[in-house]
PDB file of the backbone (N, CA, C, O) and the ligand in Angstrom, with CONECT records:
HET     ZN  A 101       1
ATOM      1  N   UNK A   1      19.711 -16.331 -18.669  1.00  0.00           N
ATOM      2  CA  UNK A   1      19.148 -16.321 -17.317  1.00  0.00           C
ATOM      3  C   UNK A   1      18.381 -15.010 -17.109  1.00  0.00           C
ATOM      4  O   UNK A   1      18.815 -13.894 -17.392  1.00  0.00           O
ATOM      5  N   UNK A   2      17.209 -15.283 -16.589  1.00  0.00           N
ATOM      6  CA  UNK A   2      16.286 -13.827 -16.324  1.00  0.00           C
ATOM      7  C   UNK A   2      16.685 -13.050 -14.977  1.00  0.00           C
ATOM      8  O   UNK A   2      16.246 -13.419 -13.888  1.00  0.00           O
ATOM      9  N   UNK A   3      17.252 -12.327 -15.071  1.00  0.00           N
ATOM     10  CA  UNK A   3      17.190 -11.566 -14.020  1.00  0.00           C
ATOM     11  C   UNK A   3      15.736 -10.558 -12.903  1.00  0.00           C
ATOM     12  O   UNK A   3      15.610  -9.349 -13.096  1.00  0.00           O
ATOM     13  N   UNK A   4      15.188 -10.998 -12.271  1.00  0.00           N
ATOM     14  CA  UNK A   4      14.233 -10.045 -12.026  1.00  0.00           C
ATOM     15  C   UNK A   4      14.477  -9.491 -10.785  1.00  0.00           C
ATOM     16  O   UNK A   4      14.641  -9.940  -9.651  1.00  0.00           O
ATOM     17  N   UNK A   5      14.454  -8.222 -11.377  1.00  0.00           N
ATOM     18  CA  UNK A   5      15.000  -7.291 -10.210  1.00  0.00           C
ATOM     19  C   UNK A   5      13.914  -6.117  -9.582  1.00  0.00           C
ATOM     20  O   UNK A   5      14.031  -5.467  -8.543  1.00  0.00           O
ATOM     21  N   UNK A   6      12.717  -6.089 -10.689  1.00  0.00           N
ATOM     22  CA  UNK A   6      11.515  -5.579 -10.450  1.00  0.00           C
ATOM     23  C   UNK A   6      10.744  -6.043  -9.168  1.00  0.00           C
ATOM     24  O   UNK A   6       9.712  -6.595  -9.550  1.00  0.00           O
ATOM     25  N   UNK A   7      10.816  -6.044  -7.961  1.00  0.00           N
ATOM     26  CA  UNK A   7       9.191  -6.726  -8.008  1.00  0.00           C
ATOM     27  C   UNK A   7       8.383  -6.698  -8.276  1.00  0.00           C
ATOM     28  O   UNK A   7       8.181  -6.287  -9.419  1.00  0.00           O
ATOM     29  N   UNK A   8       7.287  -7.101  -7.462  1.00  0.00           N
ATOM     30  CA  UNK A   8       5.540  -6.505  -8.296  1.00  0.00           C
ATOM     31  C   UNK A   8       5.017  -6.233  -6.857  1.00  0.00           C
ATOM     32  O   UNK A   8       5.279  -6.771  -5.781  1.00  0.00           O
ATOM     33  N   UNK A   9       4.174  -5.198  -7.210  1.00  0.00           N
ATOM     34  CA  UNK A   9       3.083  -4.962  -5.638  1.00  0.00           C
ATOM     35  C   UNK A   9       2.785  -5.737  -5.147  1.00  0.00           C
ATOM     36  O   UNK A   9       1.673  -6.253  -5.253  1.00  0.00           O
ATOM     37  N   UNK A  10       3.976  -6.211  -4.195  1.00  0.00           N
ATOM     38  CA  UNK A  10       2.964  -7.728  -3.376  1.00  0.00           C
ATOM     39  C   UNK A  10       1.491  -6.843  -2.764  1.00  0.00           C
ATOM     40  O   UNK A  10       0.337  -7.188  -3.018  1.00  0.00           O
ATOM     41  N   UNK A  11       1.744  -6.081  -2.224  1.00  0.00           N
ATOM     42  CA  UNK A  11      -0.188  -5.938  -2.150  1.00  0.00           C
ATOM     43  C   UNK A  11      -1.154  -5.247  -2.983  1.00  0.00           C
ATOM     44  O   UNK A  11      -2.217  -4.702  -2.688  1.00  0.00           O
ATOM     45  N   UNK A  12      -0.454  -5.414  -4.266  1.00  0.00           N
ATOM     46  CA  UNK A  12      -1.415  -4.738  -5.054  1.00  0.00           C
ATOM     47  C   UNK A  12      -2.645  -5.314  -5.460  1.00  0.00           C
ATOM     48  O   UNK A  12      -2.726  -6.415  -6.005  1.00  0.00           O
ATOM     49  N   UNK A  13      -4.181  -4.125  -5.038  1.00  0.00           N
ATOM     50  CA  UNK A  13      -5.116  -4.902  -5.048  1.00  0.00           C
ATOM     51  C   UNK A  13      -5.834  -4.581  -3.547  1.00  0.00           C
ATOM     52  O   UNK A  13      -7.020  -4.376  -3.290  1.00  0.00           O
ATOM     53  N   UNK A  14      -4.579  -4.620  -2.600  1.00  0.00           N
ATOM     54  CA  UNK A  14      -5.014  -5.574  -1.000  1.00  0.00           C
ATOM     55  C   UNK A  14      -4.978  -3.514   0.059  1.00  0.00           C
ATOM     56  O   UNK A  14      -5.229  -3.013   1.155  1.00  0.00           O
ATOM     57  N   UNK A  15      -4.611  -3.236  -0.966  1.00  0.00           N
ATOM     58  CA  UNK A  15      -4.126  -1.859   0.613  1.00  0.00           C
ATOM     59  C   UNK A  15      -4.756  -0.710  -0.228  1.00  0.00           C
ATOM     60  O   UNK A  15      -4.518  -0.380  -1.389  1.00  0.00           O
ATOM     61  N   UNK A  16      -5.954   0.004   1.027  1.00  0.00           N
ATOM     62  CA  UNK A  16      -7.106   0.513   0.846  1.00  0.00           C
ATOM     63  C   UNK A  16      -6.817   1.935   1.599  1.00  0.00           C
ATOM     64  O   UNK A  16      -6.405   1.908   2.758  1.00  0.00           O
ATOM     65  N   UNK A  17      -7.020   3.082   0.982  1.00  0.00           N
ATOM     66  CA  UNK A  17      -6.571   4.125   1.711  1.00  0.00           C
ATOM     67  C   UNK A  17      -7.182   4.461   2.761  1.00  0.00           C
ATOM     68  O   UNK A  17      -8.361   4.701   2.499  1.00  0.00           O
ATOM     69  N   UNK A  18      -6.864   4.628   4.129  1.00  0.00           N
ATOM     70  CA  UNK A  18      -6.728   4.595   5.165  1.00  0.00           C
ATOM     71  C   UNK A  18      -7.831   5.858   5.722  1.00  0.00           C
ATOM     72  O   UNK A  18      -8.515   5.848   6.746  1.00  0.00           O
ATOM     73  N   UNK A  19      -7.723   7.012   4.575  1.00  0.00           N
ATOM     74  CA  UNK A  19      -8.608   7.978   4.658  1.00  0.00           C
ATOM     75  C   UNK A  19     -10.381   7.830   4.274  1.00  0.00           C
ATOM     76  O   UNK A  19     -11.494   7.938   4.790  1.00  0.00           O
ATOM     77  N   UNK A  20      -9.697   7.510   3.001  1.00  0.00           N
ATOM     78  CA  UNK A  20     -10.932   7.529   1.867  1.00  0.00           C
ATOM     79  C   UNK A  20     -11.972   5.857   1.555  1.00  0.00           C
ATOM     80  O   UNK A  20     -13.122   5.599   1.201  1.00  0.00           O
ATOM     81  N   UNK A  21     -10.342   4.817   2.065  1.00  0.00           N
ATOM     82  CA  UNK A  21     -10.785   3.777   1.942  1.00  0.00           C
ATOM     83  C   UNK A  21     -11.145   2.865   0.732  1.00  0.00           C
ATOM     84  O   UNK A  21     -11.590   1.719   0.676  1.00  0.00           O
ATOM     85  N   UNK A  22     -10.699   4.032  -0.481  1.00  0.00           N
ATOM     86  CA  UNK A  22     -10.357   3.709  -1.788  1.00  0.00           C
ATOM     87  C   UNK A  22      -8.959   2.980  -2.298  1.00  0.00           C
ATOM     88  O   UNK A  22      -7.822   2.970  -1.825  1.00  0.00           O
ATOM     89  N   UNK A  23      -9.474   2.451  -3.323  1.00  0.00           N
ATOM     90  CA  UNK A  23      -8.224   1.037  -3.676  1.00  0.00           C
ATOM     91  C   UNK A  23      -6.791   1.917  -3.695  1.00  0.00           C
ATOM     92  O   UNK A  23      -7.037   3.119  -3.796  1.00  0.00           O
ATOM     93  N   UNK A  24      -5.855   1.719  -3.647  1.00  0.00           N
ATOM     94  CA  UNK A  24      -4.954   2.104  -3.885  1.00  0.00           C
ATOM     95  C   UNK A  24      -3.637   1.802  -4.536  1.00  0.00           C
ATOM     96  O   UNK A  24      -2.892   0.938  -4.073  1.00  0.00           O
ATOM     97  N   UNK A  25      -3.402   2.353  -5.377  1.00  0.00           N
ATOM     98  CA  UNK A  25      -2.865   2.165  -7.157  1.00  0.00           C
ATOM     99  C   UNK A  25      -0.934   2.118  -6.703  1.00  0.00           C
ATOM    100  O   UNK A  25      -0.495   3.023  -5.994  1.00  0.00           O
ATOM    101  N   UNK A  26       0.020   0.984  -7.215  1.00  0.00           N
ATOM    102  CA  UNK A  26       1.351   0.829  -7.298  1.00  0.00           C
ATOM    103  C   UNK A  26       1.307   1.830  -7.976  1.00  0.00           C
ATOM    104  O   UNK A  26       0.491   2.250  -8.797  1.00  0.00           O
ATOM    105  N   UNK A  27       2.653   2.359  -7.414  1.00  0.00           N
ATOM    106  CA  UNK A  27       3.739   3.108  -8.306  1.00  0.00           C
ATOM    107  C   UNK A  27       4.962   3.275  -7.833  1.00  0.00           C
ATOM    108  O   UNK A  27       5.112   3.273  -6.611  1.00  0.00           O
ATOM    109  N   UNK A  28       6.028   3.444  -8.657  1.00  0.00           N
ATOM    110  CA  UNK A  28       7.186   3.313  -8.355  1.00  0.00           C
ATOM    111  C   UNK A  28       7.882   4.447  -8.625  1.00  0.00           C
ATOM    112  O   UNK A  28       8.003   4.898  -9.764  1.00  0.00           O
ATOM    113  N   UNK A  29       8.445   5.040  -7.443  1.00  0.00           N
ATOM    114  CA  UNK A  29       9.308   6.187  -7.359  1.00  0.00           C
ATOM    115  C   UNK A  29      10.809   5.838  -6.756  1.00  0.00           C
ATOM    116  O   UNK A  29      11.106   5.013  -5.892  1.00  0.00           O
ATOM    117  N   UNK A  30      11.528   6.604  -7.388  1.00  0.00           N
ATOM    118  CA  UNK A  30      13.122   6.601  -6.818  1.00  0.00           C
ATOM    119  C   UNK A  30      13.654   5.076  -6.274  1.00  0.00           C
ATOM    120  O   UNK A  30      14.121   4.746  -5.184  1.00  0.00           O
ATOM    121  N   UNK A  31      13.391   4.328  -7.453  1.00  0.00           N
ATOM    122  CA  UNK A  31      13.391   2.713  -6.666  1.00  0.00           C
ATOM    123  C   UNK A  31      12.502   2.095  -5.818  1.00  0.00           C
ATOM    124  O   UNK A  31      12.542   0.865  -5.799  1.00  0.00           O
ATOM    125  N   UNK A  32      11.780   2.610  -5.175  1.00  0.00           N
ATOM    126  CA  UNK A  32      10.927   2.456  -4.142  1.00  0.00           C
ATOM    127  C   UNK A  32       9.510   2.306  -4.737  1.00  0.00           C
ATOM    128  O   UNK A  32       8.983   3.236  -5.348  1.00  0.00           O
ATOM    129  N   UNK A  33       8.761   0.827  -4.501  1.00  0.00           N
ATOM    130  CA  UNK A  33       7.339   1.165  -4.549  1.00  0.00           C
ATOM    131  C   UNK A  33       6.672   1.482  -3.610  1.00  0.00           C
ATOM    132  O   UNK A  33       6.817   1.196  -2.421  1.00  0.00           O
ATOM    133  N   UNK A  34       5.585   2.352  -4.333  1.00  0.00           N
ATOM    134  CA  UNK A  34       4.860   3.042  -3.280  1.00  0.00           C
ATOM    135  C   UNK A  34       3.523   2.417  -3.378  1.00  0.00           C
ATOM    136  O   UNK A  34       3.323   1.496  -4.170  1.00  0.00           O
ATOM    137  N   UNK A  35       2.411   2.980  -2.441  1.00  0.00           N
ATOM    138  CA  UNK A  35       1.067   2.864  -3.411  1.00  0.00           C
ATOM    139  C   UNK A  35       0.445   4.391  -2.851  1.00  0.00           C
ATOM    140  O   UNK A  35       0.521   5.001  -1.785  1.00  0.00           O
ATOM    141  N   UNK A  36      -0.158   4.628  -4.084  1.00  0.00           N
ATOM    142  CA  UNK A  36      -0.615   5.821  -3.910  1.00  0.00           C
ATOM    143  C   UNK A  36      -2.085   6.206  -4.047  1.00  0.00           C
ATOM    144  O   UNK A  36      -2.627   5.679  -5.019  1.00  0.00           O
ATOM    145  N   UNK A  37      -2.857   6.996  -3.309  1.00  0.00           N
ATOM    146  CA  UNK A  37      -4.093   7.249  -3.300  1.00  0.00           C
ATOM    147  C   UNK A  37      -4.415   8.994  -3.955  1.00  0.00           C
ATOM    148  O   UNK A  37      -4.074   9.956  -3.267  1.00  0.00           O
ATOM    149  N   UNK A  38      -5.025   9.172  -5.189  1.00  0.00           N
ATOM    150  CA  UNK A  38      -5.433  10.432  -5.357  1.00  0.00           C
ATOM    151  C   UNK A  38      -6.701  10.303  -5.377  1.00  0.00           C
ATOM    152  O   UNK A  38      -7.430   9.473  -5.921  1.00  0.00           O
ATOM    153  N   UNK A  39      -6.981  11.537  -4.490  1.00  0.00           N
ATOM    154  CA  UNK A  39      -8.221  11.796  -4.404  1.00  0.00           C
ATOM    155  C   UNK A  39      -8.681  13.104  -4.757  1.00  0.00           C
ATOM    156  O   UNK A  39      -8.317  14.130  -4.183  1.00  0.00           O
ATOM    157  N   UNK A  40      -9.566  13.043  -5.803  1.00  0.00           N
ATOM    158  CA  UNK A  40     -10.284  14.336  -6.271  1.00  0.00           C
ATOM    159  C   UNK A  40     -10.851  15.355  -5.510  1.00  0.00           C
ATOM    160  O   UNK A  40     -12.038  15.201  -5.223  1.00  0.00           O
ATOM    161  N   UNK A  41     -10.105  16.684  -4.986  1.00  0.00           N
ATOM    162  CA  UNK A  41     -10.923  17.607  -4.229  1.00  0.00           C
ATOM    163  C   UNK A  41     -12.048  17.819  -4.163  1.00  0.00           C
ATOM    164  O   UNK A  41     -12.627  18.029  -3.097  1.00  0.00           O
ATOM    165  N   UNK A  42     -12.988  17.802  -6.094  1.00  0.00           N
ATOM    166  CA  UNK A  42     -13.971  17.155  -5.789  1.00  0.00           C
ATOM    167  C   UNK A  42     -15.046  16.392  -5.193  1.00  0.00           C
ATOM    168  O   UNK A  42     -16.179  16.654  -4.789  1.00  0.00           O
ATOM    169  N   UNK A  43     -14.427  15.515  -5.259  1.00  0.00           N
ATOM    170  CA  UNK A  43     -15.458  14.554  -4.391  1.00  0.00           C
ATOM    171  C   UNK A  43     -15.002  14.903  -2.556  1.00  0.00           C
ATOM    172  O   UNK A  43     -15.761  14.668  -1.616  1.00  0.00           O
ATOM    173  N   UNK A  44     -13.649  15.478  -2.436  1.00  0.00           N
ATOM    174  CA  UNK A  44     -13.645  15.698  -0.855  1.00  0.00           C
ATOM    175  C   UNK A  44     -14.332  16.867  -0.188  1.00  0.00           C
ATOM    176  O   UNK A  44     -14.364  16.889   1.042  1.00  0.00           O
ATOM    177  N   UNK A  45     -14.867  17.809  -0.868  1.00  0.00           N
ATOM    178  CA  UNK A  45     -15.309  19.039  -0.526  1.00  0.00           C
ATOM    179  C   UNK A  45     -16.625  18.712  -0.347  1.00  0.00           C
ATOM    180  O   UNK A  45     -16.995  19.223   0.710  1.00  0.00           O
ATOM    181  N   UNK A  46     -17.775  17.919  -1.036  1.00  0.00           N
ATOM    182  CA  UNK A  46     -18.967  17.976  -0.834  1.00  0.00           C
ATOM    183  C   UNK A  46     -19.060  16.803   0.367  1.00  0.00           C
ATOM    184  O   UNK A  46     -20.001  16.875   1.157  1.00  0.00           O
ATOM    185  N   UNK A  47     -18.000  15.643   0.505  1.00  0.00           N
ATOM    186  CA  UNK A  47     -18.059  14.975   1.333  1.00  0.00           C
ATOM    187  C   UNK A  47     -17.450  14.976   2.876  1.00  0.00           C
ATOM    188  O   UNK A  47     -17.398  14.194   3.825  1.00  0.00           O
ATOM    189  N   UNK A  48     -17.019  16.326   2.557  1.00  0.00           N
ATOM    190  CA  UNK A  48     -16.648  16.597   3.847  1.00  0.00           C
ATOM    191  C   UNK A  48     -15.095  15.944   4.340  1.00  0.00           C
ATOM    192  O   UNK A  48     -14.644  15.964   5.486  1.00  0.00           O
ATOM    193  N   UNK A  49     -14.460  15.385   3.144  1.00  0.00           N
ATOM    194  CA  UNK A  49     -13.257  14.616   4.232  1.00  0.00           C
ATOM    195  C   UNK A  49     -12.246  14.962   3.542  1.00  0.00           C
ATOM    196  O   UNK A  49     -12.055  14.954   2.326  1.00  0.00           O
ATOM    197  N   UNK A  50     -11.524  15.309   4.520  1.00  0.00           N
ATOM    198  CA  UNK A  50      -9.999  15.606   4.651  1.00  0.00           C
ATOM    199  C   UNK A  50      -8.564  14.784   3.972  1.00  0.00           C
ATOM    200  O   UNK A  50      -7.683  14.076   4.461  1.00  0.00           O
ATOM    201  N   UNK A  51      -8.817  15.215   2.820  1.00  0.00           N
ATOM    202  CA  UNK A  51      -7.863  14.272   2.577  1.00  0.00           C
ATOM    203  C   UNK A  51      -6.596  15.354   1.291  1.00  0.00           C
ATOM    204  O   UNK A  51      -7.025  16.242   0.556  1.00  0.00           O
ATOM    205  N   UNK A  52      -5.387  15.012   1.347  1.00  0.00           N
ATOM    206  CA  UNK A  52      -4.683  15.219   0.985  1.00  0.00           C
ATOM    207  C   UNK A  52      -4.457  14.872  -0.686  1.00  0.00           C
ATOM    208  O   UNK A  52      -4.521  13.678  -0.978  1.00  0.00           O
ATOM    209  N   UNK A  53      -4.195  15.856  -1.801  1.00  0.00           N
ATOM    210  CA  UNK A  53      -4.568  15.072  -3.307  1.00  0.00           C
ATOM    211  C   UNK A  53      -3.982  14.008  -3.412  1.00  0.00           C
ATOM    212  O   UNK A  53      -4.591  13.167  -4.073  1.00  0.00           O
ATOM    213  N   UNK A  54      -2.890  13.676  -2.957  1.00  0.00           N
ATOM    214  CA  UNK A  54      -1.779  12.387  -2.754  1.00  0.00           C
ATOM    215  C   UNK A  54      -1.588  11.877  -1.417  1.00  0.00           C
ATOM    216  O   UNK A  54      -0.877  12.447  -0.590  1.00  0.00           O
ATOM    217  N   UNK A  55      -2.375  10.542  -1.149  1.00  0.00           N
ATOM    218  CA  UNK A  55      -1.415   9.794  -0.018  1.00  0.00           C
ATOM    219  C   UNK A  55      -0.842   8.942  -0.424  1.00  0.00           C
ATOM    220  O   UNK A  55      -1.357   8.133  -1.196  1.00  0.00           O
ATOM    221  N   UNK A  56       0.615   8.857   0.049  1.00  0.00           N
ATOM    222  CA  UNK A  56       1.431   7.760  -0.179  1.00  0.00           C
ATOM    223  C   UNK A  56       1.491   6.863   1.105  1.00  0.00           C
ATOM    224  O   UNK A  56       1.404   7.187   2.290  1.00  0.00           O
ATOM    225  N   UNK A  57       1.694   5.449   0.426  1.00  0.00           N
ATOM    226  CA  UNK A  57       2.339   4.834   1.497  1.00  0.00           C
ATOM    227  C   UNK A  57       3.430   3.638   1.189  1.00  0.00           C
ATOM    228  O   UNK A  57       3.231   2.659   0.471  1.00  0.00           O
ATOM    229  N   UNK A  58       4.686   3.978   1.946  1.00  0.00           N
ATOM    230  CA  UNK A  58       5.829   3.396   1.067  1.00  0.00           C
ATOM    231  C   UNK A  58       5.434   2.040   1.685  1.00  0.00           C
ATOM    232  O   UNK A  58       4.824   1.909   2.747  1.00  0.00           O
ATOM    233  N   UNK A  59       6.012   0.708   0.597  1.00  0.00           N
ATOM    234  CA  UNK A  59       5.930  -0.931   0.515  1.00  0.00           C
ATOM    235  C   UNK A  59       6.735  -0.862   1.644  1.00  0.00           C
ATOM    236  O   UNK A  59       6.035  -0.768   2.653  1.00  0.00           O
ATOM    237  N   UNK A  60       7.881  -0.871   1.872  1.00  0.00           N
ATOM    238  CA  UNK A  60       8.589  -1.223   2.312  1.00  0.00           C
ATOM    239  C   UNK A  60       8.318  -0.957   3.941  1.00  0.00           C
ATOM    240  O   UNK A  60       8.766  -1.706   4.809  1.00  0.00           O
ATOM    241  N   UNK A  61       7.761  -0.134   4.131  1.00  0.00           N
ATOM    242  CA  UNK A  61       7.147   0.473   5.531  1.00  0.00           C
ATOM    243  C   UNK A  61       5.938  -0.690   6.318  1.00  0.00           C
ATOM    244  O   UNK A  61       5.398  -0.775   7.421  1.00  0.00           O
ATOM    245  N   UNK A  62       5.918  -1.478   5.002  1.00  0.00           N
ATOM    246  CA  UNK A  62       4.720  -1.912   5.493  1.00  0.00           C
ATOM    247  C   UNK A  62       5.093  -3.702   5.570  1.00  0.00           C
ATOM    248  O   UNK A  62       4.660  -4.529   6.373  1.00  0.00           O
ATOM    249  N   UNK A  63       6.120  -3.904   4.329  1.00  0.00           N
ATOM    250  CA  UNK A  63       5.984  -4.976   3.990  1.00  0.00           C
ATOM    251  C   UNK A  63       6.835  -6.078   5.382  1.00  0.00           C
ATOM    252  O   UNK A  63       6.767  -7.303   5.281  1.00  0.00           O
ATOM    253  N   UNK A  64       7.484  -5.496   6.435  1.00  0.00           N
ATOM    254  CA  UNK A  64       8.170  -6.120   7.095  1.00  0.00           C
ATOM    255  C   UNK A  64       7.281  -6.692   8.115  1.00  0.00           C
ATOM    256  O   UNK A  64       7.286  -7.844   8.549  1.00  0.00           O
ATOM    257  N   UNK A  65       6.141  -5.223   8.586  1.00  0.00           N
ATOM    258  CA  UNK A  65       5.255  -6.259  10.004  1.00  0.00           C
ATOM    259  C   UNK A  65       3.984  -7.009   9.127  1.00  0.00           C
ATOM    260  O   UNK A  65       3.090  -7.526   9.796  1.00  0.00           O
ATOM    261  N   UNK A  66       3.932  -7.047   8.147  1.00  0.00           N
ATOM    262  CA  UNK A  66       2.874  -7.807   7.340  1.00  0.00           C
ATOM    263  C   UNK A  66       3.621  -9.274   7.101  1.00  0.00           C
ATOM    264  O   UNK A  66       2.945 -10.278   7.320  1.00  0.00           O
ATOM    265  N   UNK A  67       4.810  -9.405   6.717  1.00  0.00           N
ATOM    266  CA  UNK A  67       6.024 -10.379   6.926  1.00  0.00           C
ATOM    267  C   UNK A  67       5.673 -11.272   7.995  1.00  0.00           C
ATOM    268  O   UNK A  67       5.282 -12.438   7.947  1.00  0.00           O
ATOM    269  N   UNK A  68       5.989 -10.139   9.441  1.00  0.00           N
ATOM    270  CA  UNK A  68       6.062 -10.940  10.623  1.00  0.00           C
ATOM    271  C   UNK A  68       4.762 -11.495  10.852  1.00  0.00           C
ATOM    272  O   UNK A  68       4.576 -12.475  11.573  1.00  0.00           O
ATOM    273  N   UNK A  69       3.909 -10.909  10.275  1.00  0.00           N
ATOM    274  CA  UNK A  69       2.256 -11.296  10.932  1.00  0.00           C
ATOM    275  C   UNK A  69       2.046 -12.395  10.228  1.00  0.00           C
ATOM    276  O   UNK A  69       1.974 -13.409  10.923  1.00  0.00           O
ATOM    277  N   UNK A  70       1.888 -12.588   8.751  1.00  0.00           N
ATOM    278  CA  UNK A  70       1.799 -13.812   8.149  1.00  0.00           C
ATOM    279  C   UNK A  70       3.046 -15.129   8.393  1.00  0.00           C
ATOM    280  O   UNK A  70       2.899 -16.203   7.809  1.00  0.00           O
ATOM    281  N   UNK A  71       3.994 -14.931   9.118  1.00  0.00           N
ATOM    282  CA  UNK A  71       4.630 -16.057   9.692  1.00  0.00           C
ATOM    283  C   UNK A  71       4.482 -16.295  10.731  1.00  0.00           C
ATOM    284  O   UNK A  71       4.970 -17.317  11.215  1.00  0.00           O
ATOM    285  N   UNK A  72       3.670 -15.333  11.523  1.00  0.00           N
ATOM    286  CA  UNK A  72       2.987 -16.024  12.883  1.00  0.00           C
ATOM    287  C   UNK A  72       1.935 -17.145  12.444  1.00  0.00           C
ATOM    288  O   UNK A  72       1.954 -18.360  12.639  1.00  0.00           O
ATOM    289  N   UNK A  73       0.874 -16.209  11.686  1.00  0.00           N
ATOM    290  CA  UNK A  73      -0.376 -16.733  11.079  1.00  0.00           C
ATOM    291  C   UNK A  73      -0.075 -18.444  10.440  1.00  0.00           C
ATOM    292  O   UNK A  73      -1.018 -19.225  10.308  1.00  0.00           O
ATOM    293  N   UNK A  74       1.163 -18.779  10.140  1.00  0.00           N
ATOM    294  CA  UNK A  74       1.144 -19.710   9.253  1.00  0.00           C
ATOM    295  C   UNK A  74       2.075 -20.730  10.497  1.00  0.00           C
ATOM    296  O   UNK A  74       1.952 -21.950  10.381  1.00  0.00           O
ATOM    297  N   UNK A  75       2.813 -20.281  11.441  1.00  0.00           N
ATOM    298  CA  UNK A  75       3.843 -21.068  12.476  1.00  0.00           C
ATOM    299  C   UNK A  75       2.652 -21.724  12.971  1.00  0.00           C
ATOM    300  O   UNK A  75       1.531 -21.243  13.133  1.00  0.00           O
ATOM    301  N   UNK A  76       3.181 -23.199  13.240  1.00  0.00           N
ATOM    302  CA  UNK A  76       2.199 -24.126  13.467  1.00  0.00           C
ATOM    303  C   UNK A  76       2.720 -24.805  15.108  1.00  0.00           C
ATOM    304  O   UNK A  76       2.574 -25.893  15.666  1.00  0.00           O
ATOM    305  N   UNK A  77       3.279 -23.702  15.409  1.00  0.00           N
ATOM    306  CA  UNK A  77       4.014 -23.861  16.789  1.00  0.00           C
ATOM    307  C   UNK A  77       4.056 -22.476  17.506  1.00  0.00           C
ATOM    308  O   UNK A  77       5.142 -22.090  17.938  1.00  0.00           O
ATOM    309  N   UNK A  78       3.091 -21.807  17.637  1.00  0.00           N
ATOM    310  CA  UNK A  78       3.271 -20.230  18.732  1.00  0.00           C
ATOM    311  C   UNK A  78       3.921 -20.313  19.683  1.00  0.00           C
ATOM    312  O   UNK A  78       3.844 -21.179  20.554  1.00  0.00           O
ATOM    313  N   UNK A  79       4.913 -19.070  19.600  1.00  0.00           N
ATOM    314  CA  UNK A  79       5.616 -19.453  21.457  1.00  0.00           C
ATOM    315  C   UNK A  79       4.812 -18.543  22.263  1.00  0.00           C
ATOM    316  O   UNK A  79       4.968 -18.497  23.483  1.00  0.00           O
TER     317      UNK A  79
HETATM  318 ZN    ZN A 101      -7.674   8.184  -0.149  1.00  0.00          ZN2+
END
């Protein structure tokens, strides 16, 4: 019997950094997936934007009102 205890980035692919607006890459820390955005000081200094070398943003933070929204989206009965 397979056990899968991994998940996979349900939004991997789908969640765009918030700053930069660049894709933003799974990774998994301390049990927890994250997705994470690095952005090259590089490219933030001539462009002027503020951004931090690492944004994170934890799954789990996210994955519950994305939950509730797509079972509204799909309830074929709104109260
Ligand atoms: Zn970014």
């Amino acid at each position: 019997m397979t056990h899968r205890t991994r998940h996979p980035y349900v939004f991997r692919g789908a969640v765009h950094c918030g700053v930069c607006e660049r894709r933003m890459q799974g990774q998994y820390a301390h049990g927890v997936a994250y997705y994470r955005c690095r952005f090259p000081q590089e490219y933030a200094l001539p462009n002027r934007i503020e951004h931090s070398r690492n944004v994170y943003l934890r799954e789990d933070v996210v994955f519950e009102p994305v939950d509730n929204w797509l079972a509204q989206l799909f309830d074929p009965d709104p109260a």
